[in-house]
C-alpha positions as CSV (number, residue, x, y, z in Angstrom):
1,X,0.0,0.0,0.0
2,X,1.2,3.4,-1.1
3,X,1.3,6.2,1.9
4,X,-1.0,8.7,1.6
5,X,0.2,12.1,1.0
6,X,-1.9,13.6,4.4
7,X,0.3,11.0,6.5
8,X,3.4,13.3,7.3
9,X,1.0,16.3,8.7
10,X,-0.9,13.5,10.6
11,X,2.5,12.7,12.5
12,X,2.1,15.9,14.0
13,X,-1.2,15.5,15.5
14,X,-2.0,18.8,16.9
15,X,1.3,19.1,18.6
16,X,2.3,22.9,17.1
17,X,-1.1,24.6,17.2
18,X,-0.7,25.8,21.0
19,X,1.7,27.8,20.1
20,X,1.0,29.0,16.7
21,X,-2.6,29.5,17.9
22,X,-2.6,30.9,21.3
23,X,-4.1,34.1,20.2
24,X,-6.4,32.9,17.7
25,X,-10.3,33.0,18.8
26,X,-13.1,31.6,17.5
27,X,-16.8,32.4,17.2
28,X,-19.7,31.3,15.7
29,X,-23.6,31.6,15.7
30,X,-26.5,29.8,14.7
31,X,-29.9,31.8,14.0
32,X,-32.2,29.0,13.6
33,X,-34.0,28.9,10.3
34,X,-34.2,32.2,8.7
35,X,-34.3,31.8,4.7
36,X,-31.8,33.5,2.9
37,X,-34.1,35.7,0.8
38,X,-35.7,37.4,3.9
39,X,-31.8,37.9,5.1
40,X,-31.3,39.6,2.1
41,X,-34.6,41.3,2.5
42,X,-34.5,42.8,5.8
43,X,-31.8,45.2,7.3
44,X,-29.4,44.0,9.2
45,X,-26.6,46.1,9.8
46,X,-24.4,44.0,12.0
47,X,-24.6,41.0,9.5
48,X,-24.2,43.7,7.0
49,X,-20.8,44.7,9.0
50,X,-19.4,41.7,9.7
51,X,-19.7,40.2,5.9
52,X,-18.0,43.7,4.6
53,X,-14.8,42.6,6.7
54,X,-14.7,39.2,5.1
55,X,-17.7,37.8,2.9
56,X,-21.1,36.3,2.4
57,X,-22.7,33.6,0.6
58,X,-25.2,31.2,0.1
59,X,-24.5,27.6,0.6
60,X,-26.7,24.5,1.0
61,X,-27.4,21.6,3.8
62,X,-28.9,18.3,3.4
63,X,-26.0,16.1,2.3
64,X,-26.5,14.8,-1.5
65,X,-29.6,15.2,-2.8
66,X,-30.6,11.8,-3.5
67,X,-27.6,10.3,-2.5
68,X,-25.7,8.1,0.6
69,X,-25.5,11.3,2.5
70,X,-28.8,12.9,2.0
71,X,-29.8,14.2,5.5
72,X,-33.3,16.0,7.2
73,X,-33.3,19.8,6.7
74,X,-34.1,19.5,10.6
75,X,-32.3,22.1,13.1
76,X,-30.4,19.2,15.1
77,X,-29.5,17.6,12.0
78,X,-27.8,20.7,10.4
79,X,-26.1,21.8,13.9
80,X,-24.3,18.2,13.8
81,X,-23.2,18.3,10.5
82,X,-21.7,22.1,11.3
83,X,-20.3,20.2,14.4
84,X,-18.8,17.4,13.3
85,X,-18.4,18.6,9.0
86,X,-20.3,15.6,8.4
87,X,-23.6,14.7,7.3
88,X,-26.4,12.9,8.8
89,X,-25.3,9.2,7.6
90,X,-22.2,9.8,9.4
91,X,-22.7,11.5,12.7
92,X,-26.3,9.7,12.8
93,X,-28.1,12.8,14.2
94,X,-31.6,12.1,11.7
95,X,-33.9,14.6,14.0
96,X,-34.1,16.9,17.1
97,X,-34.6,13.8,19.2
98,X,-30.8,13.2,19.1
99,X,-31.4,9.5,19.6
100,X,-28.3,8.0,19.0
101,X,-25.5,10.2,17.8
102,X,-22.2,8.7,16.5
103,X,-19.7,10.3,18.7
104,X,-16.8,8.6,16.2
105,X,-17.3,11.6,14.4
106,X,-15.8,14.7,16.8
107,X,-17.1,17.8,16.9
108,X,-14.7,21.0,16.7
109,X,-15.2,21.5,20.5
110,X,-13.6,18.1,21.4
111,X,-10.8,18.2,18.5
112,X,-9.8,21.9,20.3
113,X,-9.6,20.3,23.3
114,X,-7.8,17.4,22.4
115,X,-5.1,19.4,20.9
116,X,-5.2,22.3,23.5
117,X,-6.5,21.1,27.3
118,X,-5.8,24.6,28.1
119,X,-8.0,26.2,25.5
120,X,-11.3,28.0,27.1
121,X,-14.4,26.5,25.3
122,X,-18.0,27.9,25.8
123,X,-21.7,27.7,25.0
124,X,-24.4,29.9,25.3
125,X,-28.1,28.4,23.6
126,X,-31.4,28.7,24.1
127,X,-31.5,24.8,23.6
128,X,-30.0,22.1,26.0
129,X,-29.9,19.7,24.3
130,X,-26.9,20.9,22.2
131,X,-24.6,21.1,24.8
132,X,-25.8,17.8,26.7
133,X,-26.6,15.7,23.4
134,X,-24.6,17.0,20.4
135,X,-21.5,18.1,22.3
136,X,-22.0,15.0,24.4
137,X,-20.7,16.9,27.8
138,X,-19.2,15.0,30.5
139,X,-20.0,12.1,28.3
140,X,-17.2,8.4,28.2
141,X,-18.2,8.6,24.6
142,X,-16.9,12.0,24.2
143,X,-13.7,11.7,26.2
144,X,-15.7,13.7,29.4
145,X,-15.4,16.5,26.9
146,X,-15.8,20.0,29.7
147,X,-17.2,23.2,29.1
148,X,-15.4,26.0,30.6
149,X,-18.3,28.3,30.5
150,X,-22.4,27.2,29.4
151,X,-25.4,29.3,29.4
152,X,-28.2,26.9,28.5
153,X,-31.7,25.4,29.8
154,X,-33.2,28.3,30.7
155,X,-36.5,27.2,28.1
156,X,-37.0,24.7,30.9
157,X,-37.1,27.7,33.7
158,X,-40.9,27.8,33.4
159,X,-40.8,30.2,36.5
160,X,-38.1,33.1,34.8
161,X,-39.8,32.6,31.3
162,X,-43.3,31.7,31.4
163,X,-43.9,30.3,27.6
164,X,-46.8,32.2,25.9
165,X,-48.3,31.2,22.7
166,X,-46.5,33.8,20.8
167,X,-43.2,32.3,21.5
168,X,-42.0,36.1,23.6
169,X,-39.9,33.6,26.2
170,X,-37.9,32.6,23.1
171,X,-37.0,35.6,22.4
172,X,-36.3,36.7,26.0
173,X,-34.3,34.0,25.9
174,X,-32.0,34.2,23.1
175,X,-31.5,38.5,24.2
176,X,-29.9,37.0,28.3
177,X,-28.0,34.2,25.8
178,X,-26.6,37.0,23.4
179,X,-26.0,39.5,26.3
180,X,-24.2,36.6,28.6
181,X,-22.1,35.3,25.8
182,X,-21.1,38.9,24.9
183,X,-20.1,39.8,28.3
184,X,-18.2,36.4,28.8
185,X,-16.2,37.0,25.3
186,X,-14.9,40.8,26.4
187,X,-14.0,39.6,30.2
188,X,-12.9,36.1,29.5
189,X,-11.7,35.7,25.4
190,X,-12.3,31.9,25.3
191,X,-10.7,30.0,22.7
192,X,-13.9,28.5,20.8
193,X,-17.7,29.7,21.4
194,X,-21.0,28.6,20.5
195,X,-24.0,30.2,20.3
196,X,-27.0,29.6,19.8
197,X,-30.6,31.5,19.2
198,X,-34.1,30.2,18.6
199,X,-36.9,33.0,17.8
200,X,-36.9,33.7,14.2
201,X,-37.7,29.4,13.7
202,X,-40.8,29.8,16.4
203,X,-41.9,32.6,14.1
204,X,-41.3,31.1,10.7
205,X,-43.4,28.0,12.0
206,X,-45.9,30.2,13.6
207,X,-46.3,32.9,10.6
208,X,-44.0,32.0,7.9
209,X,-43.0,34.8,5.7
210,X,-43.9,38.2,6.7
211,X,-43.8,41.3,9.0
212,X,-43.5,39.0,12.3
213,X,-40.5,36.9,10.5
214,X,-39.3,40.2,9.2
215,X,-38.7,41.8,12.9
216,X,-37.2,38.6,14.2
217,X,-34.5,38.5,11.8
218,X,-34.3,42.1,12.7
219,X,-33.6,41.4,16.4
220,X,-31.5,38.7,16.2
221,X,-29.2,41.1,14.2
222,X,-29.2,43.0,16.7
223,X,-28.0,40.6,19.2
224,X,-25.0,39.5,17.0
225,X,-24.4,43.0,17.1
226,X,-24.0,42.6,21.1
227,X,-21.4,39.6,20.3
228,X,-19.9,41.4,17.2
229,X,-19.6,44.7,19.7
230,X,-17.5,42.4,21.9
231,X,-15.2,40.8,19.4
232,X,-14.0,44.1,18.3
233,X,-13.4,45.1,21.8
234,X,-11.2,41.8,21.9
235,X,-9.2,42.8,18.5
236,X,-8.4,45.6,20.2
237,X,-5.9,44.0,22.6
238,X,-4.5,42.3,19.6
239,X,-6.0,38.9,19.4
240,X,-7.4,37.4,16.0
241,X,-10.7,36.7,16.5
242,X,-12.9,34.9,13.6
243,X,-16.1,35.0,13.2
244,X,-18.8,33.2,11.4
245,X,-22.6,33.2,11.4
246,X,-25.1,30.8,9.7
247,X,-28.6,29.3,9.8
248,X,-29.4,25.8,9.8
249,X,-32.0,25.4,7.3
250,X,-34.1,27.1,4.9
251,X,-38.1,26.6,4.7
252,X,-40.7,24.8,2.4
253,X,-42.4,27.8,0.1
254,X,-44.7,29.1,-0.6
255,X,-45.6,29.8,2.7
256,X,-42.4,29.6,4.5
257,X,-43.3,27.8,7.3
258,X,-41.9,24.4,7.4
259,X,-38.8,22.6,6.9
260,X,-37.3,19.2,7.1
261,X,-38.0,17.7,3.3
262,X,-35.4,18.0,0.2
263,X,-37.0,20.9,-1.9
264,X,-34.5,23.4,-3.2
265,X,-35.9,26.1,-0.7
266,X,-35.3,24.0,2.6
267,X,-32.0,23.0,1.9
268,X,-30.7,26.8,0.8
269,X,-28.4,28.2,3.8
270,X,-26.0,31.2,3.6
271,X,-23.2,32.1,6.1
272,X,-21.5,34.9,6.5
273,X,-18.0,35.6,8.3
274,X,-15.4,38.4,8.9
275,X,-12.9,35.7,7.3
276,X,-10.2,38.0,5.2
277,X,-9.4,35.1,3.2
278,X,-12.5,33.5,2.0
279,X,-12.1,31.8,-1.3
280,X,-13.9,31.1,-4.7
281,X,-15.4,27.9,-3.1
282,X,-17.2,30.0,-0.5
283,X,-18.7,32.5,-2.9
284,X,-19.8,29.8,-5.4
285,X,-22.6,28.9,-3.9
286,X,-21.6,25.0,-3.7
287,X,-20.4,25.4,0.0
288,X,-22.0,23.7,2.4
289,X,-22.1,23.1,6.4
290,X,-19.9,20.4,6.2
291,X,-17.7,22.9,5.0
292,X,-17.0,24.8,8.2
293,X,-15.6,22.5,10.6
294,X,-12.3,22.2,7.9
295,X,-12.4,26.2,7.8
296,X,-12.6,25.9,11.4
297,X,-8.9,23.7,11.5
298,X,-7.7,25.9,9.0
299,X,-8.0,29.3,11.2
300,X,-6.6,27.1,14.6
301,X,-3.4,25.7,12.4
302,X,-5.0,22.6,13.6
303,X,-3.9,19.4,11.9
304,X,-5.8,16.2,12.6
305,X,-5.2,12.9,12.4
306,X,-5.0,11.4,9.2
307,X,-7.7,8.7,9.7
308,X,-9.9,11.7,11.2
309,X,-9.6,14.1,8.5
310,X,-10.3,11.8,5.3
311,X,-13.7,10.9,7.0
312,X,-15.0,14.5,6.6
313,X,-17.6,16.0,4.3
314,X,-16.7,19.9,4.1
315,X,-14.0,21.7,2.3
316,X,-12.6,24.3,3.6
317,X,-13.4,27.8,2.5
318,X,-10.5,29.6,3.7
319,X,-7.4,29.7,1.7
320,X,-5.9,27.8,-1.0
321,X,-7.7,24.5,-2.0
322,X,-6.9,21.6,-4.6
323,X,-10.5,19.7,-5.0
324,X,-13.8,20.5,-4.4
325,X,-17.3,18.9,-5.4
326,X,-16.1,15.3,-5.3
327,X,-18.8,13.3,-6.9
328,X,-19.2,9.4,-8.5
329,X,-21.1,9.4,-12.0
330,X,-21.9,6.4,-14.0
331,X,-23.4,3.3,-13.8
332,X,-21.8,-0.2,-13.7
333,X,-18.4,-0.8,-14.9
334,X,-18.4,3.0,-16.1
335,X,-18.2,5.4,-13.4
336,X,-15.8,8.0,-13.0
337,X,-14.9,10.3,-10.1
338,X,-15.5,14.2,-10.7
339,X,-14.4,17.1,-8.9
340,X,-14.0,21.0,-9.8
341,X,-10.2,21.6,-9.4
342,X,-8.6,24.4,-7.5
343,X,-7.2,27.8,-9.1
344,X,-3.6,26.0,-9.4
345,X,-2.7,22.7,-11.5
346,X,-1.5,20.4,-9.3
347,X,-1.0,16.4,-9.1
348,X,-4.0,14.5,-7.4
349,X,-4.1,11.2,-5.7
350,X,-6.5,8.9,-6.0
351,X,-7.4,5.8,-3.4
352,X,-9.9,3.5,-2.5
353,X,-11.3,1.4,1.2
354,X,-13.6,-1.2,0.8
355,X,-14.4,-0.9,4.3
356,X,-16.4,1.4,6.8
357,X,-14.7,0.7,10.1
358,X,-14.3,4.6,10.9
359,X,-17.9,4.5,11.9
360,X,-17.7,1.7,14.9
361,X,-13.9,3.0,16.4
362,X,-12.2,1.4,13.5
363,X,-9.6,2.2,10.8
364,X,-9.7,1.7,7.3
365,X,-7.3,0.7,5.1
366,X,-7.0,3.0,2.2
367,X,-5.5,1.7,-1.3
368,X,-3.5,3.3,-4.0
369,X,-5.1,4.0,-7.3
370,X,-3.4,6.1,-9.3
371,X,-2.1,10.2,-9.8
372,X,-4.0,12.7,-12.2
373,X,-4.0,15.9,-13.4
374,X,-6.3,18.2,-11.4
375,X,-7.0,19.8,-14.6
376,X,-8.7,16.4,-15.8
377,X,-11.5,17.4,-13.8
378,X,-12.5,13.0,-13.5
379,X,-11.1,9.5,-12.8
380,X,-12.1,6.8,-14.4
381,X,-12.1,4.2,-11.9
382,X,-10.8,0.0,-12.6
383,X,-14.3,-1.8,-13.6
384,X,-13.5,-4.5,-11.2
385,X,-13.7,-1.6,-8.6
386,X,-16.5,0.6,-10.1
387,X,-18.9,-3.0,-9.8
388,X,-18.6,-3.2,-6.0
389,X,-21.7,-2.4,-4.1
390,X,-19.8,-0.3,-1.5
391,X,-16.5,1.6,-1.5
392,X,-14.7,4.9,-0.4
393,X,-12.6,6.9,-2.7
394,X,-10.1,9.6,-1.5
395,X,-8.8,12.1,-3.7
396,X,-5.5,14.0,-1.7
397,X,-4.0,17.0,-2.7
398,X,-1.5,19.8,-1.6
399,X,-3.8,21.5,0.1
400,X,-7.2,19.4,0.9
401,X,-8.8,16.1,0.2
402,X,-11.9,15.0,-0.4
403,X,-14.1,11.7,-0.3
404,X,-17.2,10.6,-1.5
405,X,-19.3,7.0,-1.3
406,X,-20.3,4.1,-3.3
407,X,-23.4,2.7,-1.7
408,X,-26.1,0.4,-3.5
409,X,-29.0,2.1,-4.5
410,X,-27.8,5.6,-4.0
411,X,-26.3,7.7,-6.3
């Protein structure tokens, strides 16, 4: 078996980035399910702000339409795959339930932490469940991952915030959550934050497009503005603080109002960022969730190992990239592997697993194909290969990989 061309920055495993990344802070926020057309729509000056420093775009969630990786357009589900830059047939988050996550698949909090005990790591959401069941806190499965700092459960405070048919608590809510977590960044300048706000899905459900979804985009703007207000205070003292913001799904039209099913409307996303080095594959409006975790390692210097990183989904969309849009076409003996290449020719290299052992602690053993052009823009793979009913193919290059699925019946 040939070495993979990932395994001499896997030797490494996280060992530099304390030093290179002391300084180097991390934000970001989830507004649950505002549609990118009524973003665009409404004013929002602090979104406005922060994208002027660095960029935004629409991207997309739900995995492969379709496909092995096709995943619910359901909050949980997208916070997981932002989580863990995976999708749902991965990290196994299908619903808000959170039944049975797959804890294999780390989220950025946990790969922090594992490189950097020392690093400060917080969340503040008005949602439990996403510290307890996606971050998996205090948890064997998740090493006894530990929050230095969480603001959450006060939806079950019944007593504080009395919940009124018109959702008000939620919003009540979110504002102690936004002004909390913007207090902790100025005094405290933790490594990695979270947050977390809820109103503007309670009143897409509840009214769907219009003046009551229109004000609630309009209020959660302004508390990223509180958090936004505190970053730059940060900057200040010299420290490079990122930031990114997204949603976690769009809505079914016409009415705006539901979510969860595959139509082009649920699965459109956007995300926007103070990133001064966003690239072509962020403004293209291919990116994806998946696609933040890998922007995440890319801002921390973090380097994971090997058998970690060719198990993700996103591409990153910072900085220089070789491969993007990975994809399997044909049927058969015929099928070829297709990517968009990066802005520089480059030498690709191609591999296969038979195996899925990742999923269940594992390691999979990763075959050499064969080297390619990036320019060729497709692989034709052996037919011997091409006729299994399952397979993984890698694609490695100077500056990312890539992977993508065989599975029988999907595309």
């Amino acid at each position: 078996m040939r070495t993979l061309a990932l395994a001499l920055v896997s030797i490494l495993v996280l060992c530099s980035t304390a030093a290179v990344g002391q300084q180097k802070k991390l934000v970001f926020i989830i507004l649950d399910g505002i549609p990118a057309q009524d973003l665009e729509r409404v004013a929002t000056p602090n979104l406005d702000q922060i994208a002027s420093q660095g960029g935004y775009a629409r991207a997309y969630t739900g995995g492969q339409k379709g496909g092995y990786s096709e995943s619910p357009t359901i909050s949980a589900v997208g916070y997981n795959s932002i989580l863990t830059g995976t999708w749902a047939n991965k990290h196994q988050v299908w619903g808000n339930g959170i039944e049975a996550p797959n804890y294999q698949y780390w989220t950025i909090f946990r790969y922090l932490k594992e490189a950097r005990p020392d690093a400060k790591i917080a969340i503040f959401s008005t949602w439990q469940d996403n510290r307890t069941k996606l971050l998996g806190e205090n948890l064997p499965q998740t090493g006894y991952l530990k929050l230095d700092r969480a603001l959450d459960g006060l939806e079950l405070d019944t007593l504080r915030y009395p919940h009124d048919a018109q959702s008000d608590y939620i919003h009540q809510i979110d504002q102690q959550v936004a002004q909390e977590a913007a207090t902790y960044l100025s005094s405290q300048g933790p490594d990695l934050t979270w947050v977390y706000l809820q109103y503007t899905d309670d009143m897409g459900h509840k009214f769907g497009r219009g003046p009551a979804m229109d004000a609630a985009i309009q209020k959660a703007d302004a508390q990223v503005g509180l958090i936004w207000q505190a970053i730059q205070q940060r900057q200040q003292k010299g420290e490079d603080w990122q930031l990114w913001v997204t949603t976690d799904h769009g809505r079914k039209e016409p009415d705006a109002k539901g979510h969860g099913g595959q139509s082009e409307a649920e699965r459109e996303v956007w995300i926007a960022s103070n990133a001064s080095d966003l690239n072509p594959h962020f403004f293209s409006g291919k990116a994806a969730h998946v696609d933040l975790l890998p922007s995440f390692f890319r801002f921390y210097n973090l380097v994971v190992p090997e058998h970690q990183e060719r198990e993700l989904d996103g591409i990153p969309l910072t900085g220089p990239i070789s491969v993007s849009q990975l994809g399997l076409q044909g049927k058969g003996k015929n099928q070829t592997i297709t990517w968009v290449p990066g802005a520089l020719s480059e030498t690709l290299a191609v591999y296969w697993s038979p195996t899925d052992h990742f999923a269940e602690g594992g390691r999979d053993e990763y075959f050499f194909l064969g080297e390619v052009p990036s320019d060729a823009k497709y692989y034709a793979l052996p037919p011997d290969l091409a006729k299994k009913s399952f397979f993984k193919v890698l694609v490695v290059g100077k500056h990312n990989s890539a992977n993508t699925w065989k599975v029988a019946g999907k595309l």
